[in-house]
C-alpha positions as CSV (number, residue, x, y, z in Angstrom):
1,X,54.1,28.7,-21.1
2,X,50.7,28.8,-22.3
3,X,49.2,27.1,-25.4
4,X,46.7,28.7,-27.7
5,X,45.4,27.4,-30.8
6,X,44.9,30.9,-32.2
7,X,43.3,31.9,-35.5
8,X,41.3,35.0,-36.6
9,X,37.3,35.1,-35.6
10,X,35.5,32.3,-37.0
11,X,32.4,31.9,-34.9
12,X,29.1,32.6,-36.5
13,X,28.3,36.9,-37.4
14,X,31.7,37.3,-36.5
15,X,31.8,39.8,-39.0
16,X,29.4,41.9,-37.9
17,X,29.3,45.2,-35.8
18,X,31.4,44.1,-32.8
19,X,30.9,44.8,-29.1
20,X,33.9,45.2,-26.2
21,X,35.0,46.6,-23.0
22,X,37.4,46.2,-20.6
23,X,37.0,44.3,-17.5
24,X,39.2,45.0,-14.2
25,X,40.5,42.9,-11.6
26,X,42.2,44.5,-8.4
27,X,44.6,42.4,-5.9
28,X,43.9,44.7,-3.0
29,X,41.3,47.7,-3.1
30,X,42.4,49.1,-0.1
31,X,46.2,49.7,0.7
32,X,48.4,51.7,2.8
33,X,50.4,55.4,1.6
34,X,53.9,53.7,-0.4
35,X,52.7,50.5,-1.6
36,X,51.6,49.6,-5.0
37,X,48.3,49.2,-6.5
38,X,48.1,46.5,-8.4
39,X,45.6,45.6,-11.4
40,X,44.8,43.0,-13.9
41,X,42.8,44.1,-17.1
42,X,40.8,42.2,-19.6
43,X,38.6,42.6,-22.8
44,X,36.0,40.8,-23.2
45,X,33.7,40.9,-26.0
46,X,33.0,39.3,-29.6
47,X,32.5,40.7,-33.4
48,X,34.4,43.1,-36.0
49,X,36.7,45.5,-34.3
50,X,40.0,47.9,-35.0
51,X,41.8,50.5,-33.5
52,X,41.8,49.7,-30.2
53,X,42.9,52.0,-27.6
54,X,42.8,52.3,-24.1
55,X,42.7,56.1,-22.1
56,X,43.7,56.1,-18.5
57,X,42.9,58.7,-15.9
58,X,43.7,58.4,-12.8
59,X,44.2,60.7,-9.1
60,X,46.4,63.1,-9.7
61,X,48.9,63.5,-7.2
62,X,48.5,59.8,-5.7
63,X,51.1,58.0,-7.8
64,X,54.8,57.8,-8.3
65,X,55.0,58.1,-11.7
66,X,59.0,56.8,-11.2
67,X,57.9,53.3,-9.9
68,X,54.8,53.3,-12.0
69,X,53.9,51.1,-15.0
70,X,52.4,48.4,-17.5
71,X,53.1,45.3,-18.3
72,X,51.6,45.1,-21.9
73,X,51.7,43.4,-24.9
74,X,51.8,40.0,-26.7
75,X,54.4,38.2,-27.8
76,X,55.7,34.6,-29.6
77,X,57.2,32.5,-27.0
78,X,58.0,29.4,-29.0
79,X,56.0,26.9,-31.7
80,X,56.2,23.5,-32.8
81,X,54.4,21.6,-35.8
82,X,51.0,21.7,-34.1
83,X,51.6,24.3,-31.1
84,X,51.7,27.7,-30.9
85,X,52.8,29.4,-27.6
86,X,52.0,32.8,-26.9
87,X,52.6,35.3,-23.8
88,X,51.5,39.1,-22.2
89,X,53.8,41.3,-20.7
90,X,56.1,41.5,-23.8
91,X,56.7,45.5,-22.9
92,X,56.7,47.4,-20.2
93,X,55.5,50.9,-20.1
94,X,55.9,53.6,-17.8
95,X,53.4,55.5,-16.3
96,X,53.8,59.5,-16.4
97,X,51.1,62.0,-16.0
98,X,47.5,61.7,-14.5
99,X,46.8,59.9,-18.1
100,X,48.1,57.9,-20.4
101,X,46.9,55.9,-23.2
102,X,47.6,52.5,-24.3
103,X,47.6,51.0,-28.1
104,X,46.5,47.6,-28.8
105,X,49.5,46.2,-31.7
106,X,47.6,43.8,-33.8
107,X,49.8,40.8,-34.4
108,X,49.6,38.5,-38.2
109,X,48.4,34.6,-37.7
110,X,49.0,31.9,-40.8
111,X,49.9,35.3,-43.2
112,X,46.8,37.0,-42.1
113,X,45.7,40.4,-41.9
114,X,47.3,41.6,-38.6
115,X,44.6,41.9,-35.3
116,X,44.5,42.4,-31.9
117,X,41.7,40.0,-30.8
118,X,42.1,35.8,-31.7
119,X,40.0,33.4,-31.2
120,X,41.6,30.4,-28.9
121,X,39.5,27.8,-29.7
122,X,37.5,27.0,-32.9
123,X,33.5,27.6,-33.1
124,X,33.6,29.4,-29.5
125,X,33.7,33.0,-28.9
126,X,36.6,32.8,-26.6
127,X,39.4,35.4,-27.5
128,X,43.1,35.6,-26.0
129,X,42.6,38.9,-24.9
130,X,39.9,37.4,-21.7
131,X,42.8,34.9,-20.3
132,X,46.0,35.1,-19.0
133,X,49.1,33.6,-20.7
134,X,52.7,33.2,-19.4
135,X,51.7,34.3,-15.9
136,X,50.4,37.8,-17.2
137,X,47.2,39.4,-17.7
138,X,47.1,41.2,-20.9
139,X,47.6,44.6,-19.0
140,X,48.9,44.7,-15.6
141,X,48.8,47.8,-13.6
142,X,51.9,48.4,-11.4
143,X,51.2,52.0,-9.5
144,X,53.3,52.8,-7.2
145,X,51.7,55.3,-4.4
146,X,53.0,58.3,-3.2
147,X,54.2,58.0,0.7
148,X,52.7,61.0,1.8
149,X,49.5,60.0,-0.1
150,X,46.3,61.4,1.5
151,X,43.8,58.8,2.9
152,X,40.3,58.4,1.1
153,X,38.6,56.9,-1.7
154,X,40.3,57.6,-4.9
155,X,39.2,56.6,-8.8
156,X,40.8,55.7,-11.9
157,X,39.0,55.6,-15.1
158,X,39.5,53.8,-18.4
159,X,37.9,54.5,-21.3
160,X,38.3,51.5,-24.4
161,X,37.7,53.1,-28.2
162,X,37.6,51.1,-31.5
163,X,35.9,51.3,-34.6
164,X,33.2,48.4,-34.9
165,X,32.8,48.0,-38.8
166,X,30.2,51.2,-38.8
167,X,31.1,53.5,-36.3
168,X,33.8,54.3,-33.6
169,X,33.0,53.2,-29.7
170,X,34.0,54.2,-26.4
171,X,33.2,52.5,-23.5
172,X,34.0,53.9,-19.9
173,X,34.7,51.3,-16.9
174,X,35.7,53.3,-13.5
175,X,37.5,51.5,-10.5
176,X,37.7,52.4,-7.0
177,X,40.6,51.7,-4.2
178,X,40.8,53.4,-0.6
179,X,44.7,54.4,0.9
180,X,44.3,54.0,4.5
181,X,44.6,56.6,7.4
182,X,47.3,56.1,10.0
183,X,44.7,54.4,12.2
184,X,43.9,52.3,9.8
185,X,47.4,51.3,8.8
186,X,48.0,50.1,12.2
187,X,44.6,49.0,13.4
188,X,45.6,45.2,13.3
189,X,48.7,45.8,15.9
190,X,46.1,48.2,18.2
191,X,43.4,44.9,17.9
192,X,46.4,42.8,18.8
193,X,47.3,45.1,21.7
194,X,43.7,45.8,22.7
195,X,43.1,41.6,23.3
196,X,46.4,41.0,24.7
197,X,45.2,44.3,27.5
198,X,42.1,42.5,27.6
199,X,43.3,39.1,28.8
200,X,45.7,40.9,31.2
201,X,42.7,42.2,32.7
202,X,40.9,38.9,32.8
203,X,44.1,37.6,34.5
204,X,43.6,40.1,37.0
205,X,40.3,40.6,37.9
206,X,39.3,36.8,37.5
207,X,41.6,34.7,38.0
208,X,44.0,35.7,40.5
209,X,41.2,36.3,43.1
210,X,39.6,32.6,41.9
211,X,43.3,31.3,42.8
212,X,43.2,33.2,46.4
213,X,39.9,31.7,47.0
214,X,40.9,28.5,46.3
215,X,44.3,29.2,48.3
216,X,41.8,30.3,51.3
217,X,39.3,27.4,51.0
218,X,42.4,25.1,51.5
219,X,43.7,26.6,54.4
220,X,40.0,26.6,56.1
221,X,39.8,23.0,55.1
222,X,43.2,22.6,56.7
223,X,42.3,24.0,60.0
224,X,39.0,21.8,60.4
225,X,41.2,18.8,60.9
């Protein structure tokens, strides 16, 4: 379990127009037709901010929206005098449609006006929402892809709104994966096949007729005595 001293913003201006977006981390960018796509997500960012929401739009026709989902959502783990301990991945949501939304629930710290965004360490502007805790990002991306999939570059889009004390934001961050062709998804066996051809031929064309040569040298040394 991870520890976070958390607490509402308290770094200098904190209350003052805020300024966020979302920041993605894929595990592979380039996968084959039935396997998952897998994604970590972040925001990052500092200042006054509510109403978070994230949109999604993604491929249509890619994913299996059966096996798809998100691991969202923060939760108490456990607490002591002096610790708090606090986790992602609470909730899992599934994944229907070429978009979905997400909603950021705000949670209450010390009796206080419930948020979304903590600080986890006094006079920084580090917030909970920028690390992992219990193993999780604070939104993982599990899409599952179609197996008949076609091959090519494919997007998905996010778009992050909240209201920053004077008006409402949206910021757009769009991230790119490839599904591989069948040559593709086996070019590592044809490499493996291709080299193994290769010092076959080597075999043959260079070093059996070194070893004949040699044999024949003997048997002219031999007949000299």
């Amino acid at each position: 379990m991870d520890e976070f001293k958390l607490g509402q913003q308290n770094y200098p201006n904190k209350d003052r127009c805020g300024s966020y977006r979302t920041a993605s981390r894929l595990h592979e960018g380039i996968i084959n037709p039935g396997e998952f796509l897998n994604l970590s997500q972040y925001i990052t960012g500092y200042g006054l901010a509510e109403g978070f929401k994230i949109q999604v739009y993604i491929s249509n026709q890619i994913f299996d929206d059966s096996e798809s989902y998100v691991l969202n959502g923060l939760e108490h783990l456990s607490s002591t005098k002096s610790k708090v301990f606090m986790g992602w991945g609470a909730k899992r949501s599934q994944v229907t449609g070429h978009n979905f939304k997400i909603m950021l629930a705000g949670v209450s710290v010390d009796g206080s006006k419930s948020s979304s965004i903590f600080d986890t360490q006094k006079d920084t502007t580090f917030i909970m929402s920028e690390e992992d805790a219990n193993l999780h990002a604070p939104f993982e991306y599990r899409l599952k892809t179609r197996n008949n999939a076609k091959p090519g570059t494919y997007y998905i889009s996010f778009y992050l709104t909240y209201f920053n004390g004077e008006g409402w934001i949206c910021e757009e961050e769009r991230t790119s994966f490839r599904i591989n062709n069948k040559f593709e998804q086996y070019s590592a066996a044809l490499s493996f096949l291709a080299a193994t051809a290769l010092v076959v031929t080597i075999i043959h064309d260079g070093l059996i007729p070194l070893l004949d040569s040699i044999h024949e040298l003997g048997k002219f040394m031999m007949n000299r005595k």
